[in-house]
TORSEVEX-351074 format. One record per residue: y, x, z of N, C-alpha, C, O in turn. Coordinates in nm, 2 decimals, padded with zeros to 4 digits. Layout:
! residues N
Y | X | Z | Y | X | Z | Y | X | Z | Y | X | Z
...
//
This chain:
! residues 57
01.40 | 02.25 | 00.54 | 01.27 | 02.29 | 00.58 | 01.18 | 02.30 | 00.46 | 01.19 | 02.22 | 00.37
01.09 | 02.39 | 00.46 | 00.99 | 02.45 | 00.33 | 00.91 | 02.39 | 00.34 | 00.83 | 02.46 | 00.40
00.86 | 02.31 | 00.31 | 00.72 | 02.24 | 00.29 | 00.58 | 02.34 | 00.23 | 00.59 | 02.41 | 00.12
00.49 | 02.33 | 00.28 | 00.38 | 02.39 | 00.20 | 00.28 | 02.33 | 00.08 | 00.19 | 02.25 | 00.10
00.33 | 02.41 | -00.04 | 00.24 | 02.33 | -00.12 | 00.08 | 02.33 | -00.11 | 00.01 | 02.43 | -00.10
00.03 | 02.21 | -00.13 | -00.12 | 02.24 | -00.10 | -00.20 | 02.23 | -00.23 | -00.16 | 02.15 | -00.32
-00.28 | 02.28 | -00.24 | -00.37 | 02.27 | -00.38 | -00.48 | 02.12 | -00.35 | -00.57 | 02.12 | -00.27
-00.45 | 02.02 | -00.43 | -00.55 | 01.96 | -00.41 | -00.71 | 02.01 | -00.48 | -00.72 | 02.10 | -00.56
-00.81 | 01.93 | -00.41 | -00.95 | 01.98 | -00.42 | -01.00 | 01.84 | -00.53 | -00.95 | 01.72 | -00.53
-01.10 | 01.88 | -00.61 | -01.12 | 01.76 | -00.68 | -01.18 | 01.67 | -00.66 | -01.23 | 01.61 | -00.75
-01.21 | 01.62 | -00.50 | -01.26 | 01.52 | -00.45 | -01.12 | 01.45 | -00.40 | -01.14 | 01.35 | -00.35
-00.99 | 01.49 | -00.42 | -00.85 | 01.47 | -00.36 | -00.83 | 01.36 | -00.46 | -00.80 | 01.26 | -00.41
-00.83 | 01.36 | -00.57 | -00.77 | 01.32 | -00.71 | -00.86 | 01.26 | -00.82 | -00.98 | 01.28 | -00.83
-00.78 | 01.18 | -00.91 | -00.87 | 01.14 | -01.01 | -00.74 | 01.12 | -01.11 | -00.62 | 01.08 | -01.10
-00.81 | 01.16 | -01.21 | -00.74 | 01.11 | -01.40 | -00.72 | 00.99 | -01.40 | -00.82 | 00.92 | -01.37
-00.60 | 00.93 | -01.44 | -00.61 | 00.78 | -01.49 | -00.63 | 00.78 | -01.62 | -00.64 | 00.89 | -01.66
-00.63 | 00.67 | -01.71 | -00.63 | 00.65 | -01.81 | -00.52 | 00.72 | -01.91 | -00.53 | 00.76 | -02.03
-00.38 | 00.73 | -01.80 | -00.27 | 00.80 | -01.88 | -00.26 | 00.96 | -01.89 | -00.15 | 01.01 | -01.92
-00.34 | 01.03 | -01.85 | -00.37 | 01.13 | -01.77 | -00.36 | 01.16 | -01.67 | -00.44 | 01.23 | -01.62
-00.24 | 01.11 | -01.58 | -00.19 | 01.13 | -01.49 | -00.32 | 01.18 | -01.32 | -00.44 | 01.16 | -01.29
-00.23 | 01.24 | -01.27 | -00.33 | 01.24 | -01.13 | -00.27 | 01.19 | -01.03 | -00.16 | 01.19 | -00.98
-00.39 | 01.13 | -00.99 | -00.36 | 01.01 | -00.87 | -00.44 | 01.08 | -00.75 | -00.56 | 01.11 | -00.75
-00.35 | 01.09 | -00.67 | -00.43 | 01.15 | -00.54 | -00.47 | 01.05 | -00.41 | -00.38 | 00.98 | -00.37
-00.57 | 01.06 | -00.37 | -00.64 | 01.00 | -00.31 | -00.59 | 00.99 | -00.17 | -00.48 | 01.05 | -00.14
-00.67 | 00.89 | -00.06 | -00.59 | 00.89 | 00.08 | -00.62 | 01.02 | 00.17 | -00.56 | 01.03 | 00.28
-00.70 | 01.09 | 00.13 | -00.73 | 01.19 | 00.20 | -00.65 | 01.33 | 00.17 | -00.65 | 01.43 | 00.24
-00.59 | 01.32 | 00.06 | -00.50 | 01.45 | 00.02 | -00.40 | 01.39 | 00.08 | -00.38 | 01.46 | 00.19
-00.31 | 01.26 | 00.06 | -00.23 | 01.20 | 00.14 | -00.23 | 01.28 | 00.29 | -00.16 | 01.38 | 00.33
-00.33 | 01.23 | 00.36 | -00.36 | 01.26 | 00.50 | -00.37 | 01.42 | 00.52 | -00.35 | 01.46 | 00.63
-00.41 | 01.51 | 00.43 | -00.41 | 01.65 | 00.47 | -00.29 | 01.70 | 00.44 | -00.24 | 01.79 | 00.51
-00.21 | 01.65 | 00.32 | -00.05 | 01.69 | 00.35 | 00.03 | 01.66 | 00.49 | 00.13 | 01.72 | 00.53
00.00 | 01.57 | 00.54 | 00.08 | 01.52 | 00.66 | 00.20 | 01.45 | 00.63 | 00.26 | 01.40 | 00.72
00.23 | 01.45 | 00.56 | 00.39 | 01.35 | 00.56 | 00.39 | 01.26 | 00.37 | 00.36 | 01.31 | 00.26
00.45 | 01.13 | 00.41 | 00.49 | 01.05 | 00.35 | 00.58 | 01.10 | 00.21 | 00.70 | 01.10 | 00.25
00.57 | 01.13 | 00.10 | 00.64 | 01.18 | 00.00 | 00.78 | 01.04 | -00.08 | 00.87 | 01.06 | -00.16
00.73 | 00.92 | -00.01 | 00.85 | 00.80 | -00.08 | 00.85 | 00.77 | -00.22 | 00.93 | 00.71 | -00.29
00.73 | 00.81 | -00.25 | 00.72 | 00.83 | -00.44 | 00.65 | 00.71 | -00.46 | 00.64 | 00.68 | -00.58
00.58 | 00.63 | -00.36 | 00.52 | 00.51 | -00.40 | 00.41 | 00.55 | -00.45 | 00.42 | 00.59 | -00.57
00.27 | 00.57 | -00.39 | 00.15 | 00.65 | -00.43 | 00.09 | 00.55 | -00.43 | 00.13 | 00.47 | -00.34
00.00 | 00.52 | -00.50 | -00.09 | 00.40 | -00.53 | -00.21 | 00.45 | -00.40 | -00.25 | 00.34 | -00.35
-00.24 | 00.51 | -00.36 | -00.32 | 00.55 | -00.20 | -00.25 | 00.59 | -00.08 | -00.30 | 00.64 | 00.02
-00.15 | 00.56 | -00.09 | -00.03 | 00.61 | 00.03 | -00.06 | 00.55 | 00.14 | -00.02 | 00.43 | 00.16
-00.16 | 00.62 | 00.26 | -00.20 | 00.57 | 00.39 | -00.08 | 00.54 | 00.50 | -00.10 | 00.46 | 00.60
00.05 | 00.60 | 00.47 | 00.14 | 00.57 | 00.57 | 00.23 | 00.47 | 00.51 | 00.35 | 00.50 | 00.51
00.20 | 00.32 | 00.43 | 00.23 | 00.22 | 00.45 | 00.38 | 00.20 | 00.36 | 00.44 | 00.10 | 00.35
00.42 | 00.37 | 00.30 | 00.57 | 00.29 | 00.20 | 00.53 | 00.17 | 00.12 | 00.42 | 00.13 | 00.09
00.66 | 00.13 | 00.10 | 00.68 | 00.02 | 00.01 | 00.83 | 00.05 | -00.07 | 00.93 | -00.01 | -00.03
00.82 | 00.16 | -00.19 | 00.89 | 00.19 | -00.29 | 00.95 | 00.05 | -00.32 | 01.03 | 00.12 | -00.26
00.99 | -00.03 | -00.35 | 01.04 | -00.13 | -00.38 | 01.15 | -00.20 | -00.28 | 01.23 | -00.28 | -00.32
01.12 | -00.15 | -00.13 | 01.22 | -00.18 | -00.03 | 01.26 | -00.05 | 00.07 | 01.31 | -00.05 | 00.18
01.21 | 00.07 | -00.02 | 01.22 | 00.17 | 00.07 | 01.23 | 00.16 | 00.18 | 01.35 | 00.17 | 00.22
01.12 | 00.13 | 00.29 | 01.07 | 00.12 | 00.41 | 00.90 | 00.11 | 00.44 | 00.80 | 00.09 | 00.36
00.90 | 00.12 | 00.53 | 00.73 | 00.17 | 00.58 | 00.68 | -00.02 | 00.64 | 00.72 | -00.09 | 00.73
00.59 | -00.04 | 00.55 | 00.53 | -00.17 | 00.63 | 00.44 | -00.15 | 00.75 | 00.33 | -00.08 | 00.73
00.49 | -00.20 | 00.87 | 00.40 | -00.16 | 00.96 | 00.20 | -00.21 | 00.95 | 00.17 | -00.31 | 00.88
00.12 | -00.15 | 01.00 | -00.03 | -00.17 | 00.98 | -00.05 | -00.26 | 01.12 | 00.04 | -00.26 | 01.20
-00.17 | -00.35 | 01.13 | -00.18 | -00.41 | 01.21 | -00.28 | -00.34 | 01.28 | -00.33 | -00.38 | 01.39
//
């Protein structure tokens, strides 16, 4: 299945220190689905370190 790439908007993201871009919970949330990459804003609860989803209370 093809996923659609989306352009983030620069309220989506921010530069870290290393350059890197860090996307925010709201780009999260407008892609719709969990990527497993361990995103430092990742609203659907992975946990990269035990590859599984911590449930939210």
């Amino acid at each position: 299945m093809m996923r659609k790439i989306l352009k983030p908007t620069p309220d989506e993201y921010y530069v870290n220190e290393q350059g890197y871009r860090v996307f925010k919970e709201a780009y999260h949330l407008r892609r719709g689905y969990c990527c497993k990459s361990g995103c430092k804003h990742c609203p659907y609860g992975y946990d990269k370190k035990t590859d599984s989803f911590i449930k939210s209370k």
